[in-house]
VMD Tcl script that draws the C-alpha trace (Angstrom):
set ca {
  {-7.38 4.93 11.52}
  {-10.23 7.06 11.35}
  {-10.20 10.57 12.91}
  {-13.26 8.93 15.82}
  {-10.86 5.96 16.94}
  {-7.77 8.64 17.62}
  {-9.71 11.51 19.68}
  {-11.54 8.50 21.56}
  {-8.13 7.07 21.89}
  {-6.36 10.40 23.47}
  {-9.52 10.81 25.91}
  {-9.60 7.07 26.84}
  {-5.74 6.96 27.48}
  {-5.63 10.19 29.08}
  {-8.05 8.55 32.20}
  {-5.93 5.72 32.56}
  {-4.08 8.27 35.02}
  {-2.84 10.97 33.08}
  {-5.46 13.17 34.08}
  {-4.69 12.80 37.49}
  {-1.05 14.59 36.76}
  {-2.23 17.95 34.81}
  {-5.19 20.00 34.50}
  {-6.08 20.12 30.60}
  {-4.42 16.49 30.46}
  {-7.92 15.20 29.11}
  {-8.19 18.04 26.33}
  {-4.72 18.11 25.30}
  {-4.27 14.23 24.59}
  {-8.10 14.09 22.88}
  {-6.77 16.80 20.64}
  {-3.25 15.57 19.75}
  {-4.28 11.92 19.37}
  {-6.05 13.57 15.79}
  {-3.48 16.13 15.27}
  {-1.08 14.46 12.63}
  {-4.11 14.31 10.28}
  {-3.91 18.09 9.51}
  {-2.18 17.05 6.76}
  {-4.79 16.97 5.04}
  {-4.52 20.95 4.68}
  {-2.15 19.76 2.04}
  {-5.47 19.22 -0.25}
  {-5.94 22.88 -0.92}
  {-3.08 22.30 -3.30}
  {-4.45 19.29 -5.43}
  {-5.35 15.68 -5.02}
  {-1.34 14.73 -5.92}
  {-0.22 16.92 -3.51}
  {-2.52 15.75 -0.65}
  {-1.57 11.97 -1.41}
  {2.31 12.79 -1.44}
  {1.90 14.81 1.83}
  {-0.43 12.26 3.14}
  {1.44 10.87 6.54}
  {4.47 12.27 6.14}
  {6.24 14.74 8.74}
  {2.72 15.23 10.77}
  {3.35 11.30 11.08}
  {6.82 11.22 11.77}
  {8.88 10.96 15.31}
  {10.72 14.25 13.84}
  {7.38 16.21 13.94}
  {6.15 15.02 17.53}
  {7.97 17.78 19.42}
  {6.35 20.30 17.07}
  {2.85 19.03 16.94}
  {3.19 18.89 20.70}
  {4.61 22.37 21.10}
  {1.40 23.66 18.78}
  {-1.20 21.82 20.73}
  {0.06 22.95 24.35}
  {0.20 26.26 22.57}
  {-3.26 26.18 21.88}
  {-4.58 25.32 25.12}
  {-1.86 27.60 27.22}
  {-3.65 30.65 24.66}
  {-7.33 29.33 25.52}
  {-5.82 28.81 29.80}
  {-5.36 32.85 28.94}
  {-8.18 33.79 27.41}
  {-10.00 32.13 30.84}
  {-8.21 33.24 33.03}
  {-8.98 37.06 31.89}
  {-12.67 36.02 32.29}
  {-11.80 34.79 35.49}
  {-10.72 38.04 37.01}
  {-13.15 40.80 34.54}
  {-15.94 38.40 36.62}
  {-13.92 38.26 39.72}
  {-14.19 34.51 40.37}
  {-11.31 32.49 41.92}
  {-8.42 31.91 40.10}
  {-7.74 28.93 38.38}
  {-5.29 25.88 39.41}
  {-1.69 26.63 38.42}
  {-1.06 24.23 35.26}
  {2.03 21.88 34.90}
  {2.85 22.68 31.18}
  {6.26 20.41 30.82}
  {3.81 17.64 31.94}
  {1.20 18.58 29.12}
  {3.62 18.65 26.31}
  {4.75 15.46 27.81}
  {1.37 14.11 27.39}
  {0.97 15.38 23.98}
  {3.75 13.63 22.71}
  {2.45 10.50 23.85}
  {-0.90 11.00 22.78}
  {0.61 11.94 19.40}
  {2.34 9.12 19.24}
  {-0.78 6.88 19.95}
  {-1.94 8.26 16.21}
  {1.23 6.38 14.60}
  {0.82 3.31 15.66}
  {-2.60 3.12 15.59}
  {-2.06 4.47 11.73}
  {1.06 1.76 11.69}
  {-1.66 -1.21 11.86}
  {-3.53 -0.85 9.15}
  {-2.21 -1.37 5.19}
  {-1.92 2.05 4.01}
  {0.87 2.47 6.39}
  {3.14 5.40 7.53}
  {6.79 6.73 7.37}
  {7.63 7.24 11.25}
  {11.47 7.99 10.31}
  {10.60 10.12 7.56}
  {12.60 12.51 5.81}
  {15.88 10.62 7.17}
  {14.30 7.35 6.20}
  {11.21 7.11 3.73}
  {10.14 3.53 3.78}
  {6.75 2.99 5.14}
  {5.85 0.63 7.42}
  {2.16 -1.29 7.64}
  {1.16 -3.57 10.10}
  {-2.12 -4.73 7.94}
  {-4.17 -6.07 10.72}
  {-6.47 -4.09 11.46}
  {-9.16 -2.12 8.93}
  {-9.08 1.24 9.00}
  {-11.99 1.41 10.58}
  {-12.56 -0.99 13.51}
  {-15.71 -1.31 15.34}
  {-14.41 -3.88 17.87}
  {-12.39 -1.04 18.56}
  {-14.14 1.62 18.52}
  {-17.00 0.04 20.76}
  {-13.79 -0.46 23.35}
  {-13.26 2.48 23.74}
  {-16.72 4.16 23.88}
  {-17.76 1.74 26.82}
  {-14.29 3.40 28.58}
  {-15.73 6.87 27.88}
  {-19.26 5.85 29.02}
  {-19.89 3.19 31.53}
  {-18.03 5.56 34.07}
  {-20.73 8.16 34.17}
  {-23.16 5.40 33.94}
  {-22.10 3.68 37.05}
  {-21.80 7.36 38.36}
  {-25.53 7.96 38.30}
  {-26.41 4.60 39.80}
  {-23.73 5.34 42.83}
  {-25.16 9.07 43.27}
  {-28.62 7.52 43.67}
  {-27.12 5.31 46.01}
  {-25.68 8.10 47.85}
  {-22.14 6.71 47.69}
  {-19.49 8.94 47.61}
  {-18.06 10.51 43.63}
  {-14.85 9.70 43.11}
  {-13.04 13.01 41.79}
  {-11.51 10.96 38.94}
  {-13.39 7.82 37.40}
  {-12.81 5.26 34.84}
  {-9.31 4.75 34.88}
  {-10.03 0.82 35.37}
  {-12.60 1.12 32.55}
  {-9.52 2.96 30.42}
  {-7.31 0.59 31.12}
  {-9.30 -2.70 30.26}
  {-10.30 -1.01 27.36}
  {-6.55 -0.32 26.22}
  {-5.79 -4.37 27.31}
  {-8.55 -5.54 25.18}
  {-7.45 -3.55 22.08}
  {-4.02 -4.92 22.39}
  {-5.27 -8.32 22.44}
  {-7.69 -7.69 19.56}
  {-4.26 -6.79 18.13}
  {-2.46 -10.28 19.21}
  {-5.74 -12.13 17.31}
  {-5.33 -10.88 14.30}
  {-1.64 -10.62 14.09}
  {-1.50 -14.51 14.49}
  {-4.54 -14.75 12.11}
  {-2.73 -12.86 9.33}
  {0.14 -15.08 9.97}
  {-2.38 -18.34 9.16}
  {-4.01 -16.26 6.58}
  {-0.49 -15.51 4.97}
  {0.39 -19.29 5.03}
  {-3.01 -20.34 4.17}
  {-2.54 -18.02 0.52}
  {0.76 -19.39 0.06}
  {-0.03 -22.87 0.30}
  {-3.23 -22.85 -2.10}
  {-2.57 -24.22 -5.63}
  {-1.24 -21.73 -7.94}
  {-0.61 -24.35 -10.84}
  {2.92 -24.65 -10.01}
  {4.15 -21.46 -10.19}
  {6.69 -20.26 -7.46}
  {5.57 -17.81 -4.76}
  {7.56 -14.31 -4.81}
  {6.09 -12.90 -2.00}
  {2.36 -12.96 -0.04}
  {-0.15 -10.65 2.13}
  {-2.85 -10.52 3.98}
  {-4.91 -7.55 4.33}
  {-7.86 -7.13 6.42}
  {-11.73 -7.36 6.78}
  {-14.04 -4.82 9.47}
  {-15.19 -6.65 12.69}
  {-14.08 -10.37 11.56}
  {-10.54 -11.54 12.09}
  {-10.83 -14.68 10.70}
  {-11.61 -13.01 7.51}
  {-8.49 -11.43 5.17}
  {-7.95 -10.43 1.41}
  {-4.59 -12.13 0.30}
  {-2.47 -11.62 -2.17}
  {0.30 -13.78 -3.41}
  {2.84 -12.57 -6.42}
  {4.49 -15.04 -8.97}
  {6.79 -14.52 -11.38}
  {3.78 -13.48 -13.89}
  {1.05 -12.58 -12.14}
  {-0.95 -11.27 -9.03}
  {-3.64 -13.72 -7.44}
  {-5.86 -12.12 -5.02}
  {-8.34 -14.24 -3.10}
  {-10.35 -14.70 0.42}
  {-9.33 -16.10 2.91}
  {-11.04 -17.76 6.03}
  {-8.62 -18.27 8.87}
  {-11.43 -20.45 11.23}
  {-12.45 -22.91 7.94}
  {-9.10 -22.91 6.39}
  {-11.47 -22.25 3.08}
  {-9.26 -20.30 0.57}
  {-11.30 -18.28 -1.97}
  {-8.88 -17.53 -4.85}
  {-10.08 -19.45 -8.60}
  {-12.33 -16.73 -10.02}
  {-10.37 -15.43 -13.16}
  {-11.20 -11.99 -12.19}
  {-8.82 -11.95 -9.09}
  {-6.01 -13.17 -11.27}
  {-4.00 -9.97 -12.74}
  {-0.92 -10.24 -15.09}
  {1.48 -7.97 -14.57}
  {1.40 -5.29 -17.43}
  {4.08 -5.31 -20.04}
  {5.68 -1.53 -19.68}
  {4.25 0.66 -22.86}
  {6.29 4.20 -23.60}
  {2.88 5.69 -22.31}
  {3.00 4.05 -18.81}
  {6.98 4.54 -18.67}
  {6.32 8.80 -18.93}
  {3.06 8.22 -16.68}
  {5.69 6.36 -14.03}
  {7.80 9.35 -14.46}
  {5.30 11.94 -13.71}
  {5.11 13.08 -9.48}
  {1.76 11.22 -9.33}
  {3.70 8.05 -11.20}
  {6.84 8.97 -8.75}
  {4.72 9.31 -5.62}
  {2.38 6.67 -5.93}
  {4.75 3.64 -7.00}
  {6.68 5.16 -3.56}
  {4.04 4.43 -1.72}
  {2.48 1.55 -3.15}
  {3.33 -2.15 -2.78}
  {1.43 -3.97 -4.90}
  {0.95 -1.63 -8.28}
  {-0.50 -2.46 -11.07}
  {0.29 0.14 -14.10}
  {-2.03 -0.74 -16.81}
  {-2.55 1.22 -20.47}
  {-6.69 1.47 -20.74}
  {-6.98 3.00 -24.08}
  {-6.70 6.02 -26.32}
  {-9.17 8.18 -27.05}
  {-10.83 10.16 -29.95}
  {-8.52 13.46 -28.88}
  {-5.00 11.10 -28.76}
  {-4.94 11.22 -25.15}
  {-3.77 7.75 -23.42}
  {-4.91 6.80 -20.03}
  {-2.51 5.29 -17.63}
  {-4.25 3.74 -14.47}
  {-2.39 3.20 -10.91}
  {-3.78 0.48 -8.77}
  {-2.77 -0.84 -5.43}
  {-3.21 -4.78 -4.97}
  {-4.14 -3.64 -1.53}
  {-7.19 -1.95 -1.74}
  {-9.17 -3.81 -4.27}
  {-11.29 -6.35 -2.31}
  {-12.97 -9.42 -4.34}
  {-15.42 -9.46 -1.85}
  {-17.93 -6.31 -1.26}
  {-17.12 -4.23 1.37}
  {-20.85 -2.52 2.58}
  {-20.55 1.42 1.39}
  {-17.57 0.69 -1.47}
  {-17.70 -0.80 -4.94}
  {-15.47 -3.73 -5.17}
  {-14.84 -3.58 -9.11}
  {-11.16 -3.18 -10.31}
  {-11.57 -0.20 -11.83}
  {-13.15 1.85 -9.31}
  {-11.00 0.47 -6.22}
  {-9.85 2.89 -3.65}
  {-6.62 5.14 -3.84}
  {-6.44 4.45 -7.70}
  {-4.74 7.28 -9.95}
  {-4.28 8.26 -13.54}
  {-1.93 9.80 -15.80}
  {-3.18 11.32 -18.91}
  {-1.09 11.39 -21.80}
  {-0.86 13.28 -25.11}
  {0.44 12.42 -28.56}
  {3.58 13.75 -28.13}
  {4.29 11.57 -25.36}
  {3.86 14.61 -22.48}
  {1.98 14.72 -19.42}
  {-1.72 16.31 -20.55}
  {-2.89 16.00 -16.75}
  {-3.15 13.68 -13.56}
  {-6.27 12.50 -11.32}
  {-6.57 10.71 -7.69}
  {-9.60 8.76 -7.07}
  {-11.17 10.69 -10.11}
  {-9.52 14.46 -8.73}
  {-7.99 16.59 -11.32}
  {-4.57 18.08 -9.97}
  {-4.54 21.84 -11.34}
}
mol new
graphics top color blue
foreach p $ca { graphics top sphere $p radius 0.5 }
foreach p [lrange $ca 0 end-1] q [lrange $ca 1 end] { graphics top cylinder $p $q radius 0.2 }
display resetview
């Protein structure tokens, strides 16, 4: 998800009572809700790197304890750096903090950021390095404003009804919106339920559409922003991809434009080295619909070798991205010379140096 939804995540599941436990509870499950994503440090060493690192031990049970160890570290060394302020200016010192219980916190707060990573269709490893596989719900986009608009009314409406109480002269509670928190977290998870059993229908829906006879392999459904009647499917024959629309409250199946069909690539000596290469290695790991495709030589003898995920190439225009094949999201290339070697590799257009 997108780093908003998983500090608004820690923050809103932190007043559902944890809070109430441990000073710094708040702070410490707002900051290790985002934490895992500081993988992206790994970009300093090249697009290829960045994408192999991308959700891997930083998104993984095995690094919880760690993460959570570095983020209670962090706030015990800015506790310190207060409480020296505290006594230079003489003020009272501050409440004695439960540390076990913030690390505790942490760890679920960290753990908040895999599933919530877990539902969309990039995916994650959670048993990584013992186990690799990745795991993708596909439900929800990666960024959710049905979500996100949960969880801001949790953060909000407290201090909202706050002022109109304080006017009122009614008493402030010491700790509010855990009700808000908690309604927020119930709607989310049945946001969740909807489109779970709308991918389901979606799935079936894509299955069921005519394919002129040809036998279904396998079949997805990824998903739309905002509208969970709405998916991207994608069903695999023997031959071919097909990738249509689907519309789970109409039944309508969008899928006969000859642009969403895509026949799977014969395998050229180019795209086997290019499939060899750690961007070839690393991406085919990762992805689960490829498609490996030869585009051409050029004047200098250098042969292109695209890599394409089914996934994230919608037929219909997502606002903000361009929905043509060849510019679709989390592509890559291989660059090959004459003599068959690796001349250099790109992610989403990003030389690896």
């Amino acid at each position: 998800m997108d780093p908003v939804t998983h500090f608004m995540t820690g923050a809103v599941l932190s007043r559902t009572g944890f809070n109430r436990k441990a000073a710094y509870a708040t702070l410490a499950m707002t900051l290790a809700a985002e934490a895992p994503d500081l993988d992206v440090l790994w970009g300093f060493k090249g697009p290829v790197a960045a994408f192999e690192h991308h959700r891997g031990w930083t998104h993984a049970f095995v690094g919880l304890p760690i993460e959570a160890a570095v983020v209670t570290g962090v706030i015990w060394l800015g506790h310190r750096a207060l409480k020296r302020r505290r006594v230079r200016n003489r003020h009272a010192e501050a409440a004695p903090i439960h540390w076990p219980r913030l690390y505790l916190f942490s760890i679920i707060a960290l753990a908040s950021h895999i599933l919530l990573d877990w539902t969309n269709n990039y995916g994650v490893r959670p048993f990584f390095p013992f186990n690799p596989q990745w795991y993708a719900g596909s439900f929800v986009f990666i960024i959710e404003p049905v979500m996100m608009l949960l969880l801001l009314a949790a953060l909000i409406a407290p201090s909202l009804f706050g002022l109109v109480s304080s006017e009122v002269g009614a008493r402030r509670s010491l700790y509010r919106g855990r009700g808000w928190a908690i309604a927020a977290l119930v709607g989310i998870v049945m946001l969740w339920g909807l489109r779970i059993f709308e991918r389901s229908k979606a799935i079936e829906l894509a299955r069921n559409a005519d394919l002129n006879g040809e036998s279904v392999v396998r079949a997805t459904a990824d998903p739309y922003p905002i509208n969970p009647f709405r998916w991207q499917t994608i069903v695999e024959t023997p031959l071919l991809y097909q990738v249509g629309t689907v519309n789970t409250l109409t039944d309508e199946v969008a899928a006969n434009r000859q642009a969403d069909v895509f026949r799977k690539p014969a395998t050229t000596l180019a795209a086997l080295v290019a499939k060899r290469s750690w961007l070839g290695y690393v991406y085919l790991d990762w992805s689960q619909y490829p498609i490996v495709t030869e585009t051409g030589i050029d004047p200098d003898g250098l042969t292109t070798v695209t890599f394409r995920d089914l996934r994230f190439i919608y037929p219909v225009p997502i606002p903000g991205r361009d929905a043509t094949p060849n510019s679709a999201a989390l592509s890559g290339a291989v660059i090959v010379n004459d003599d068959r070697r690796v001349d250099h590799m790109e992610i989403d257009g990003h030389v690896q140096r």
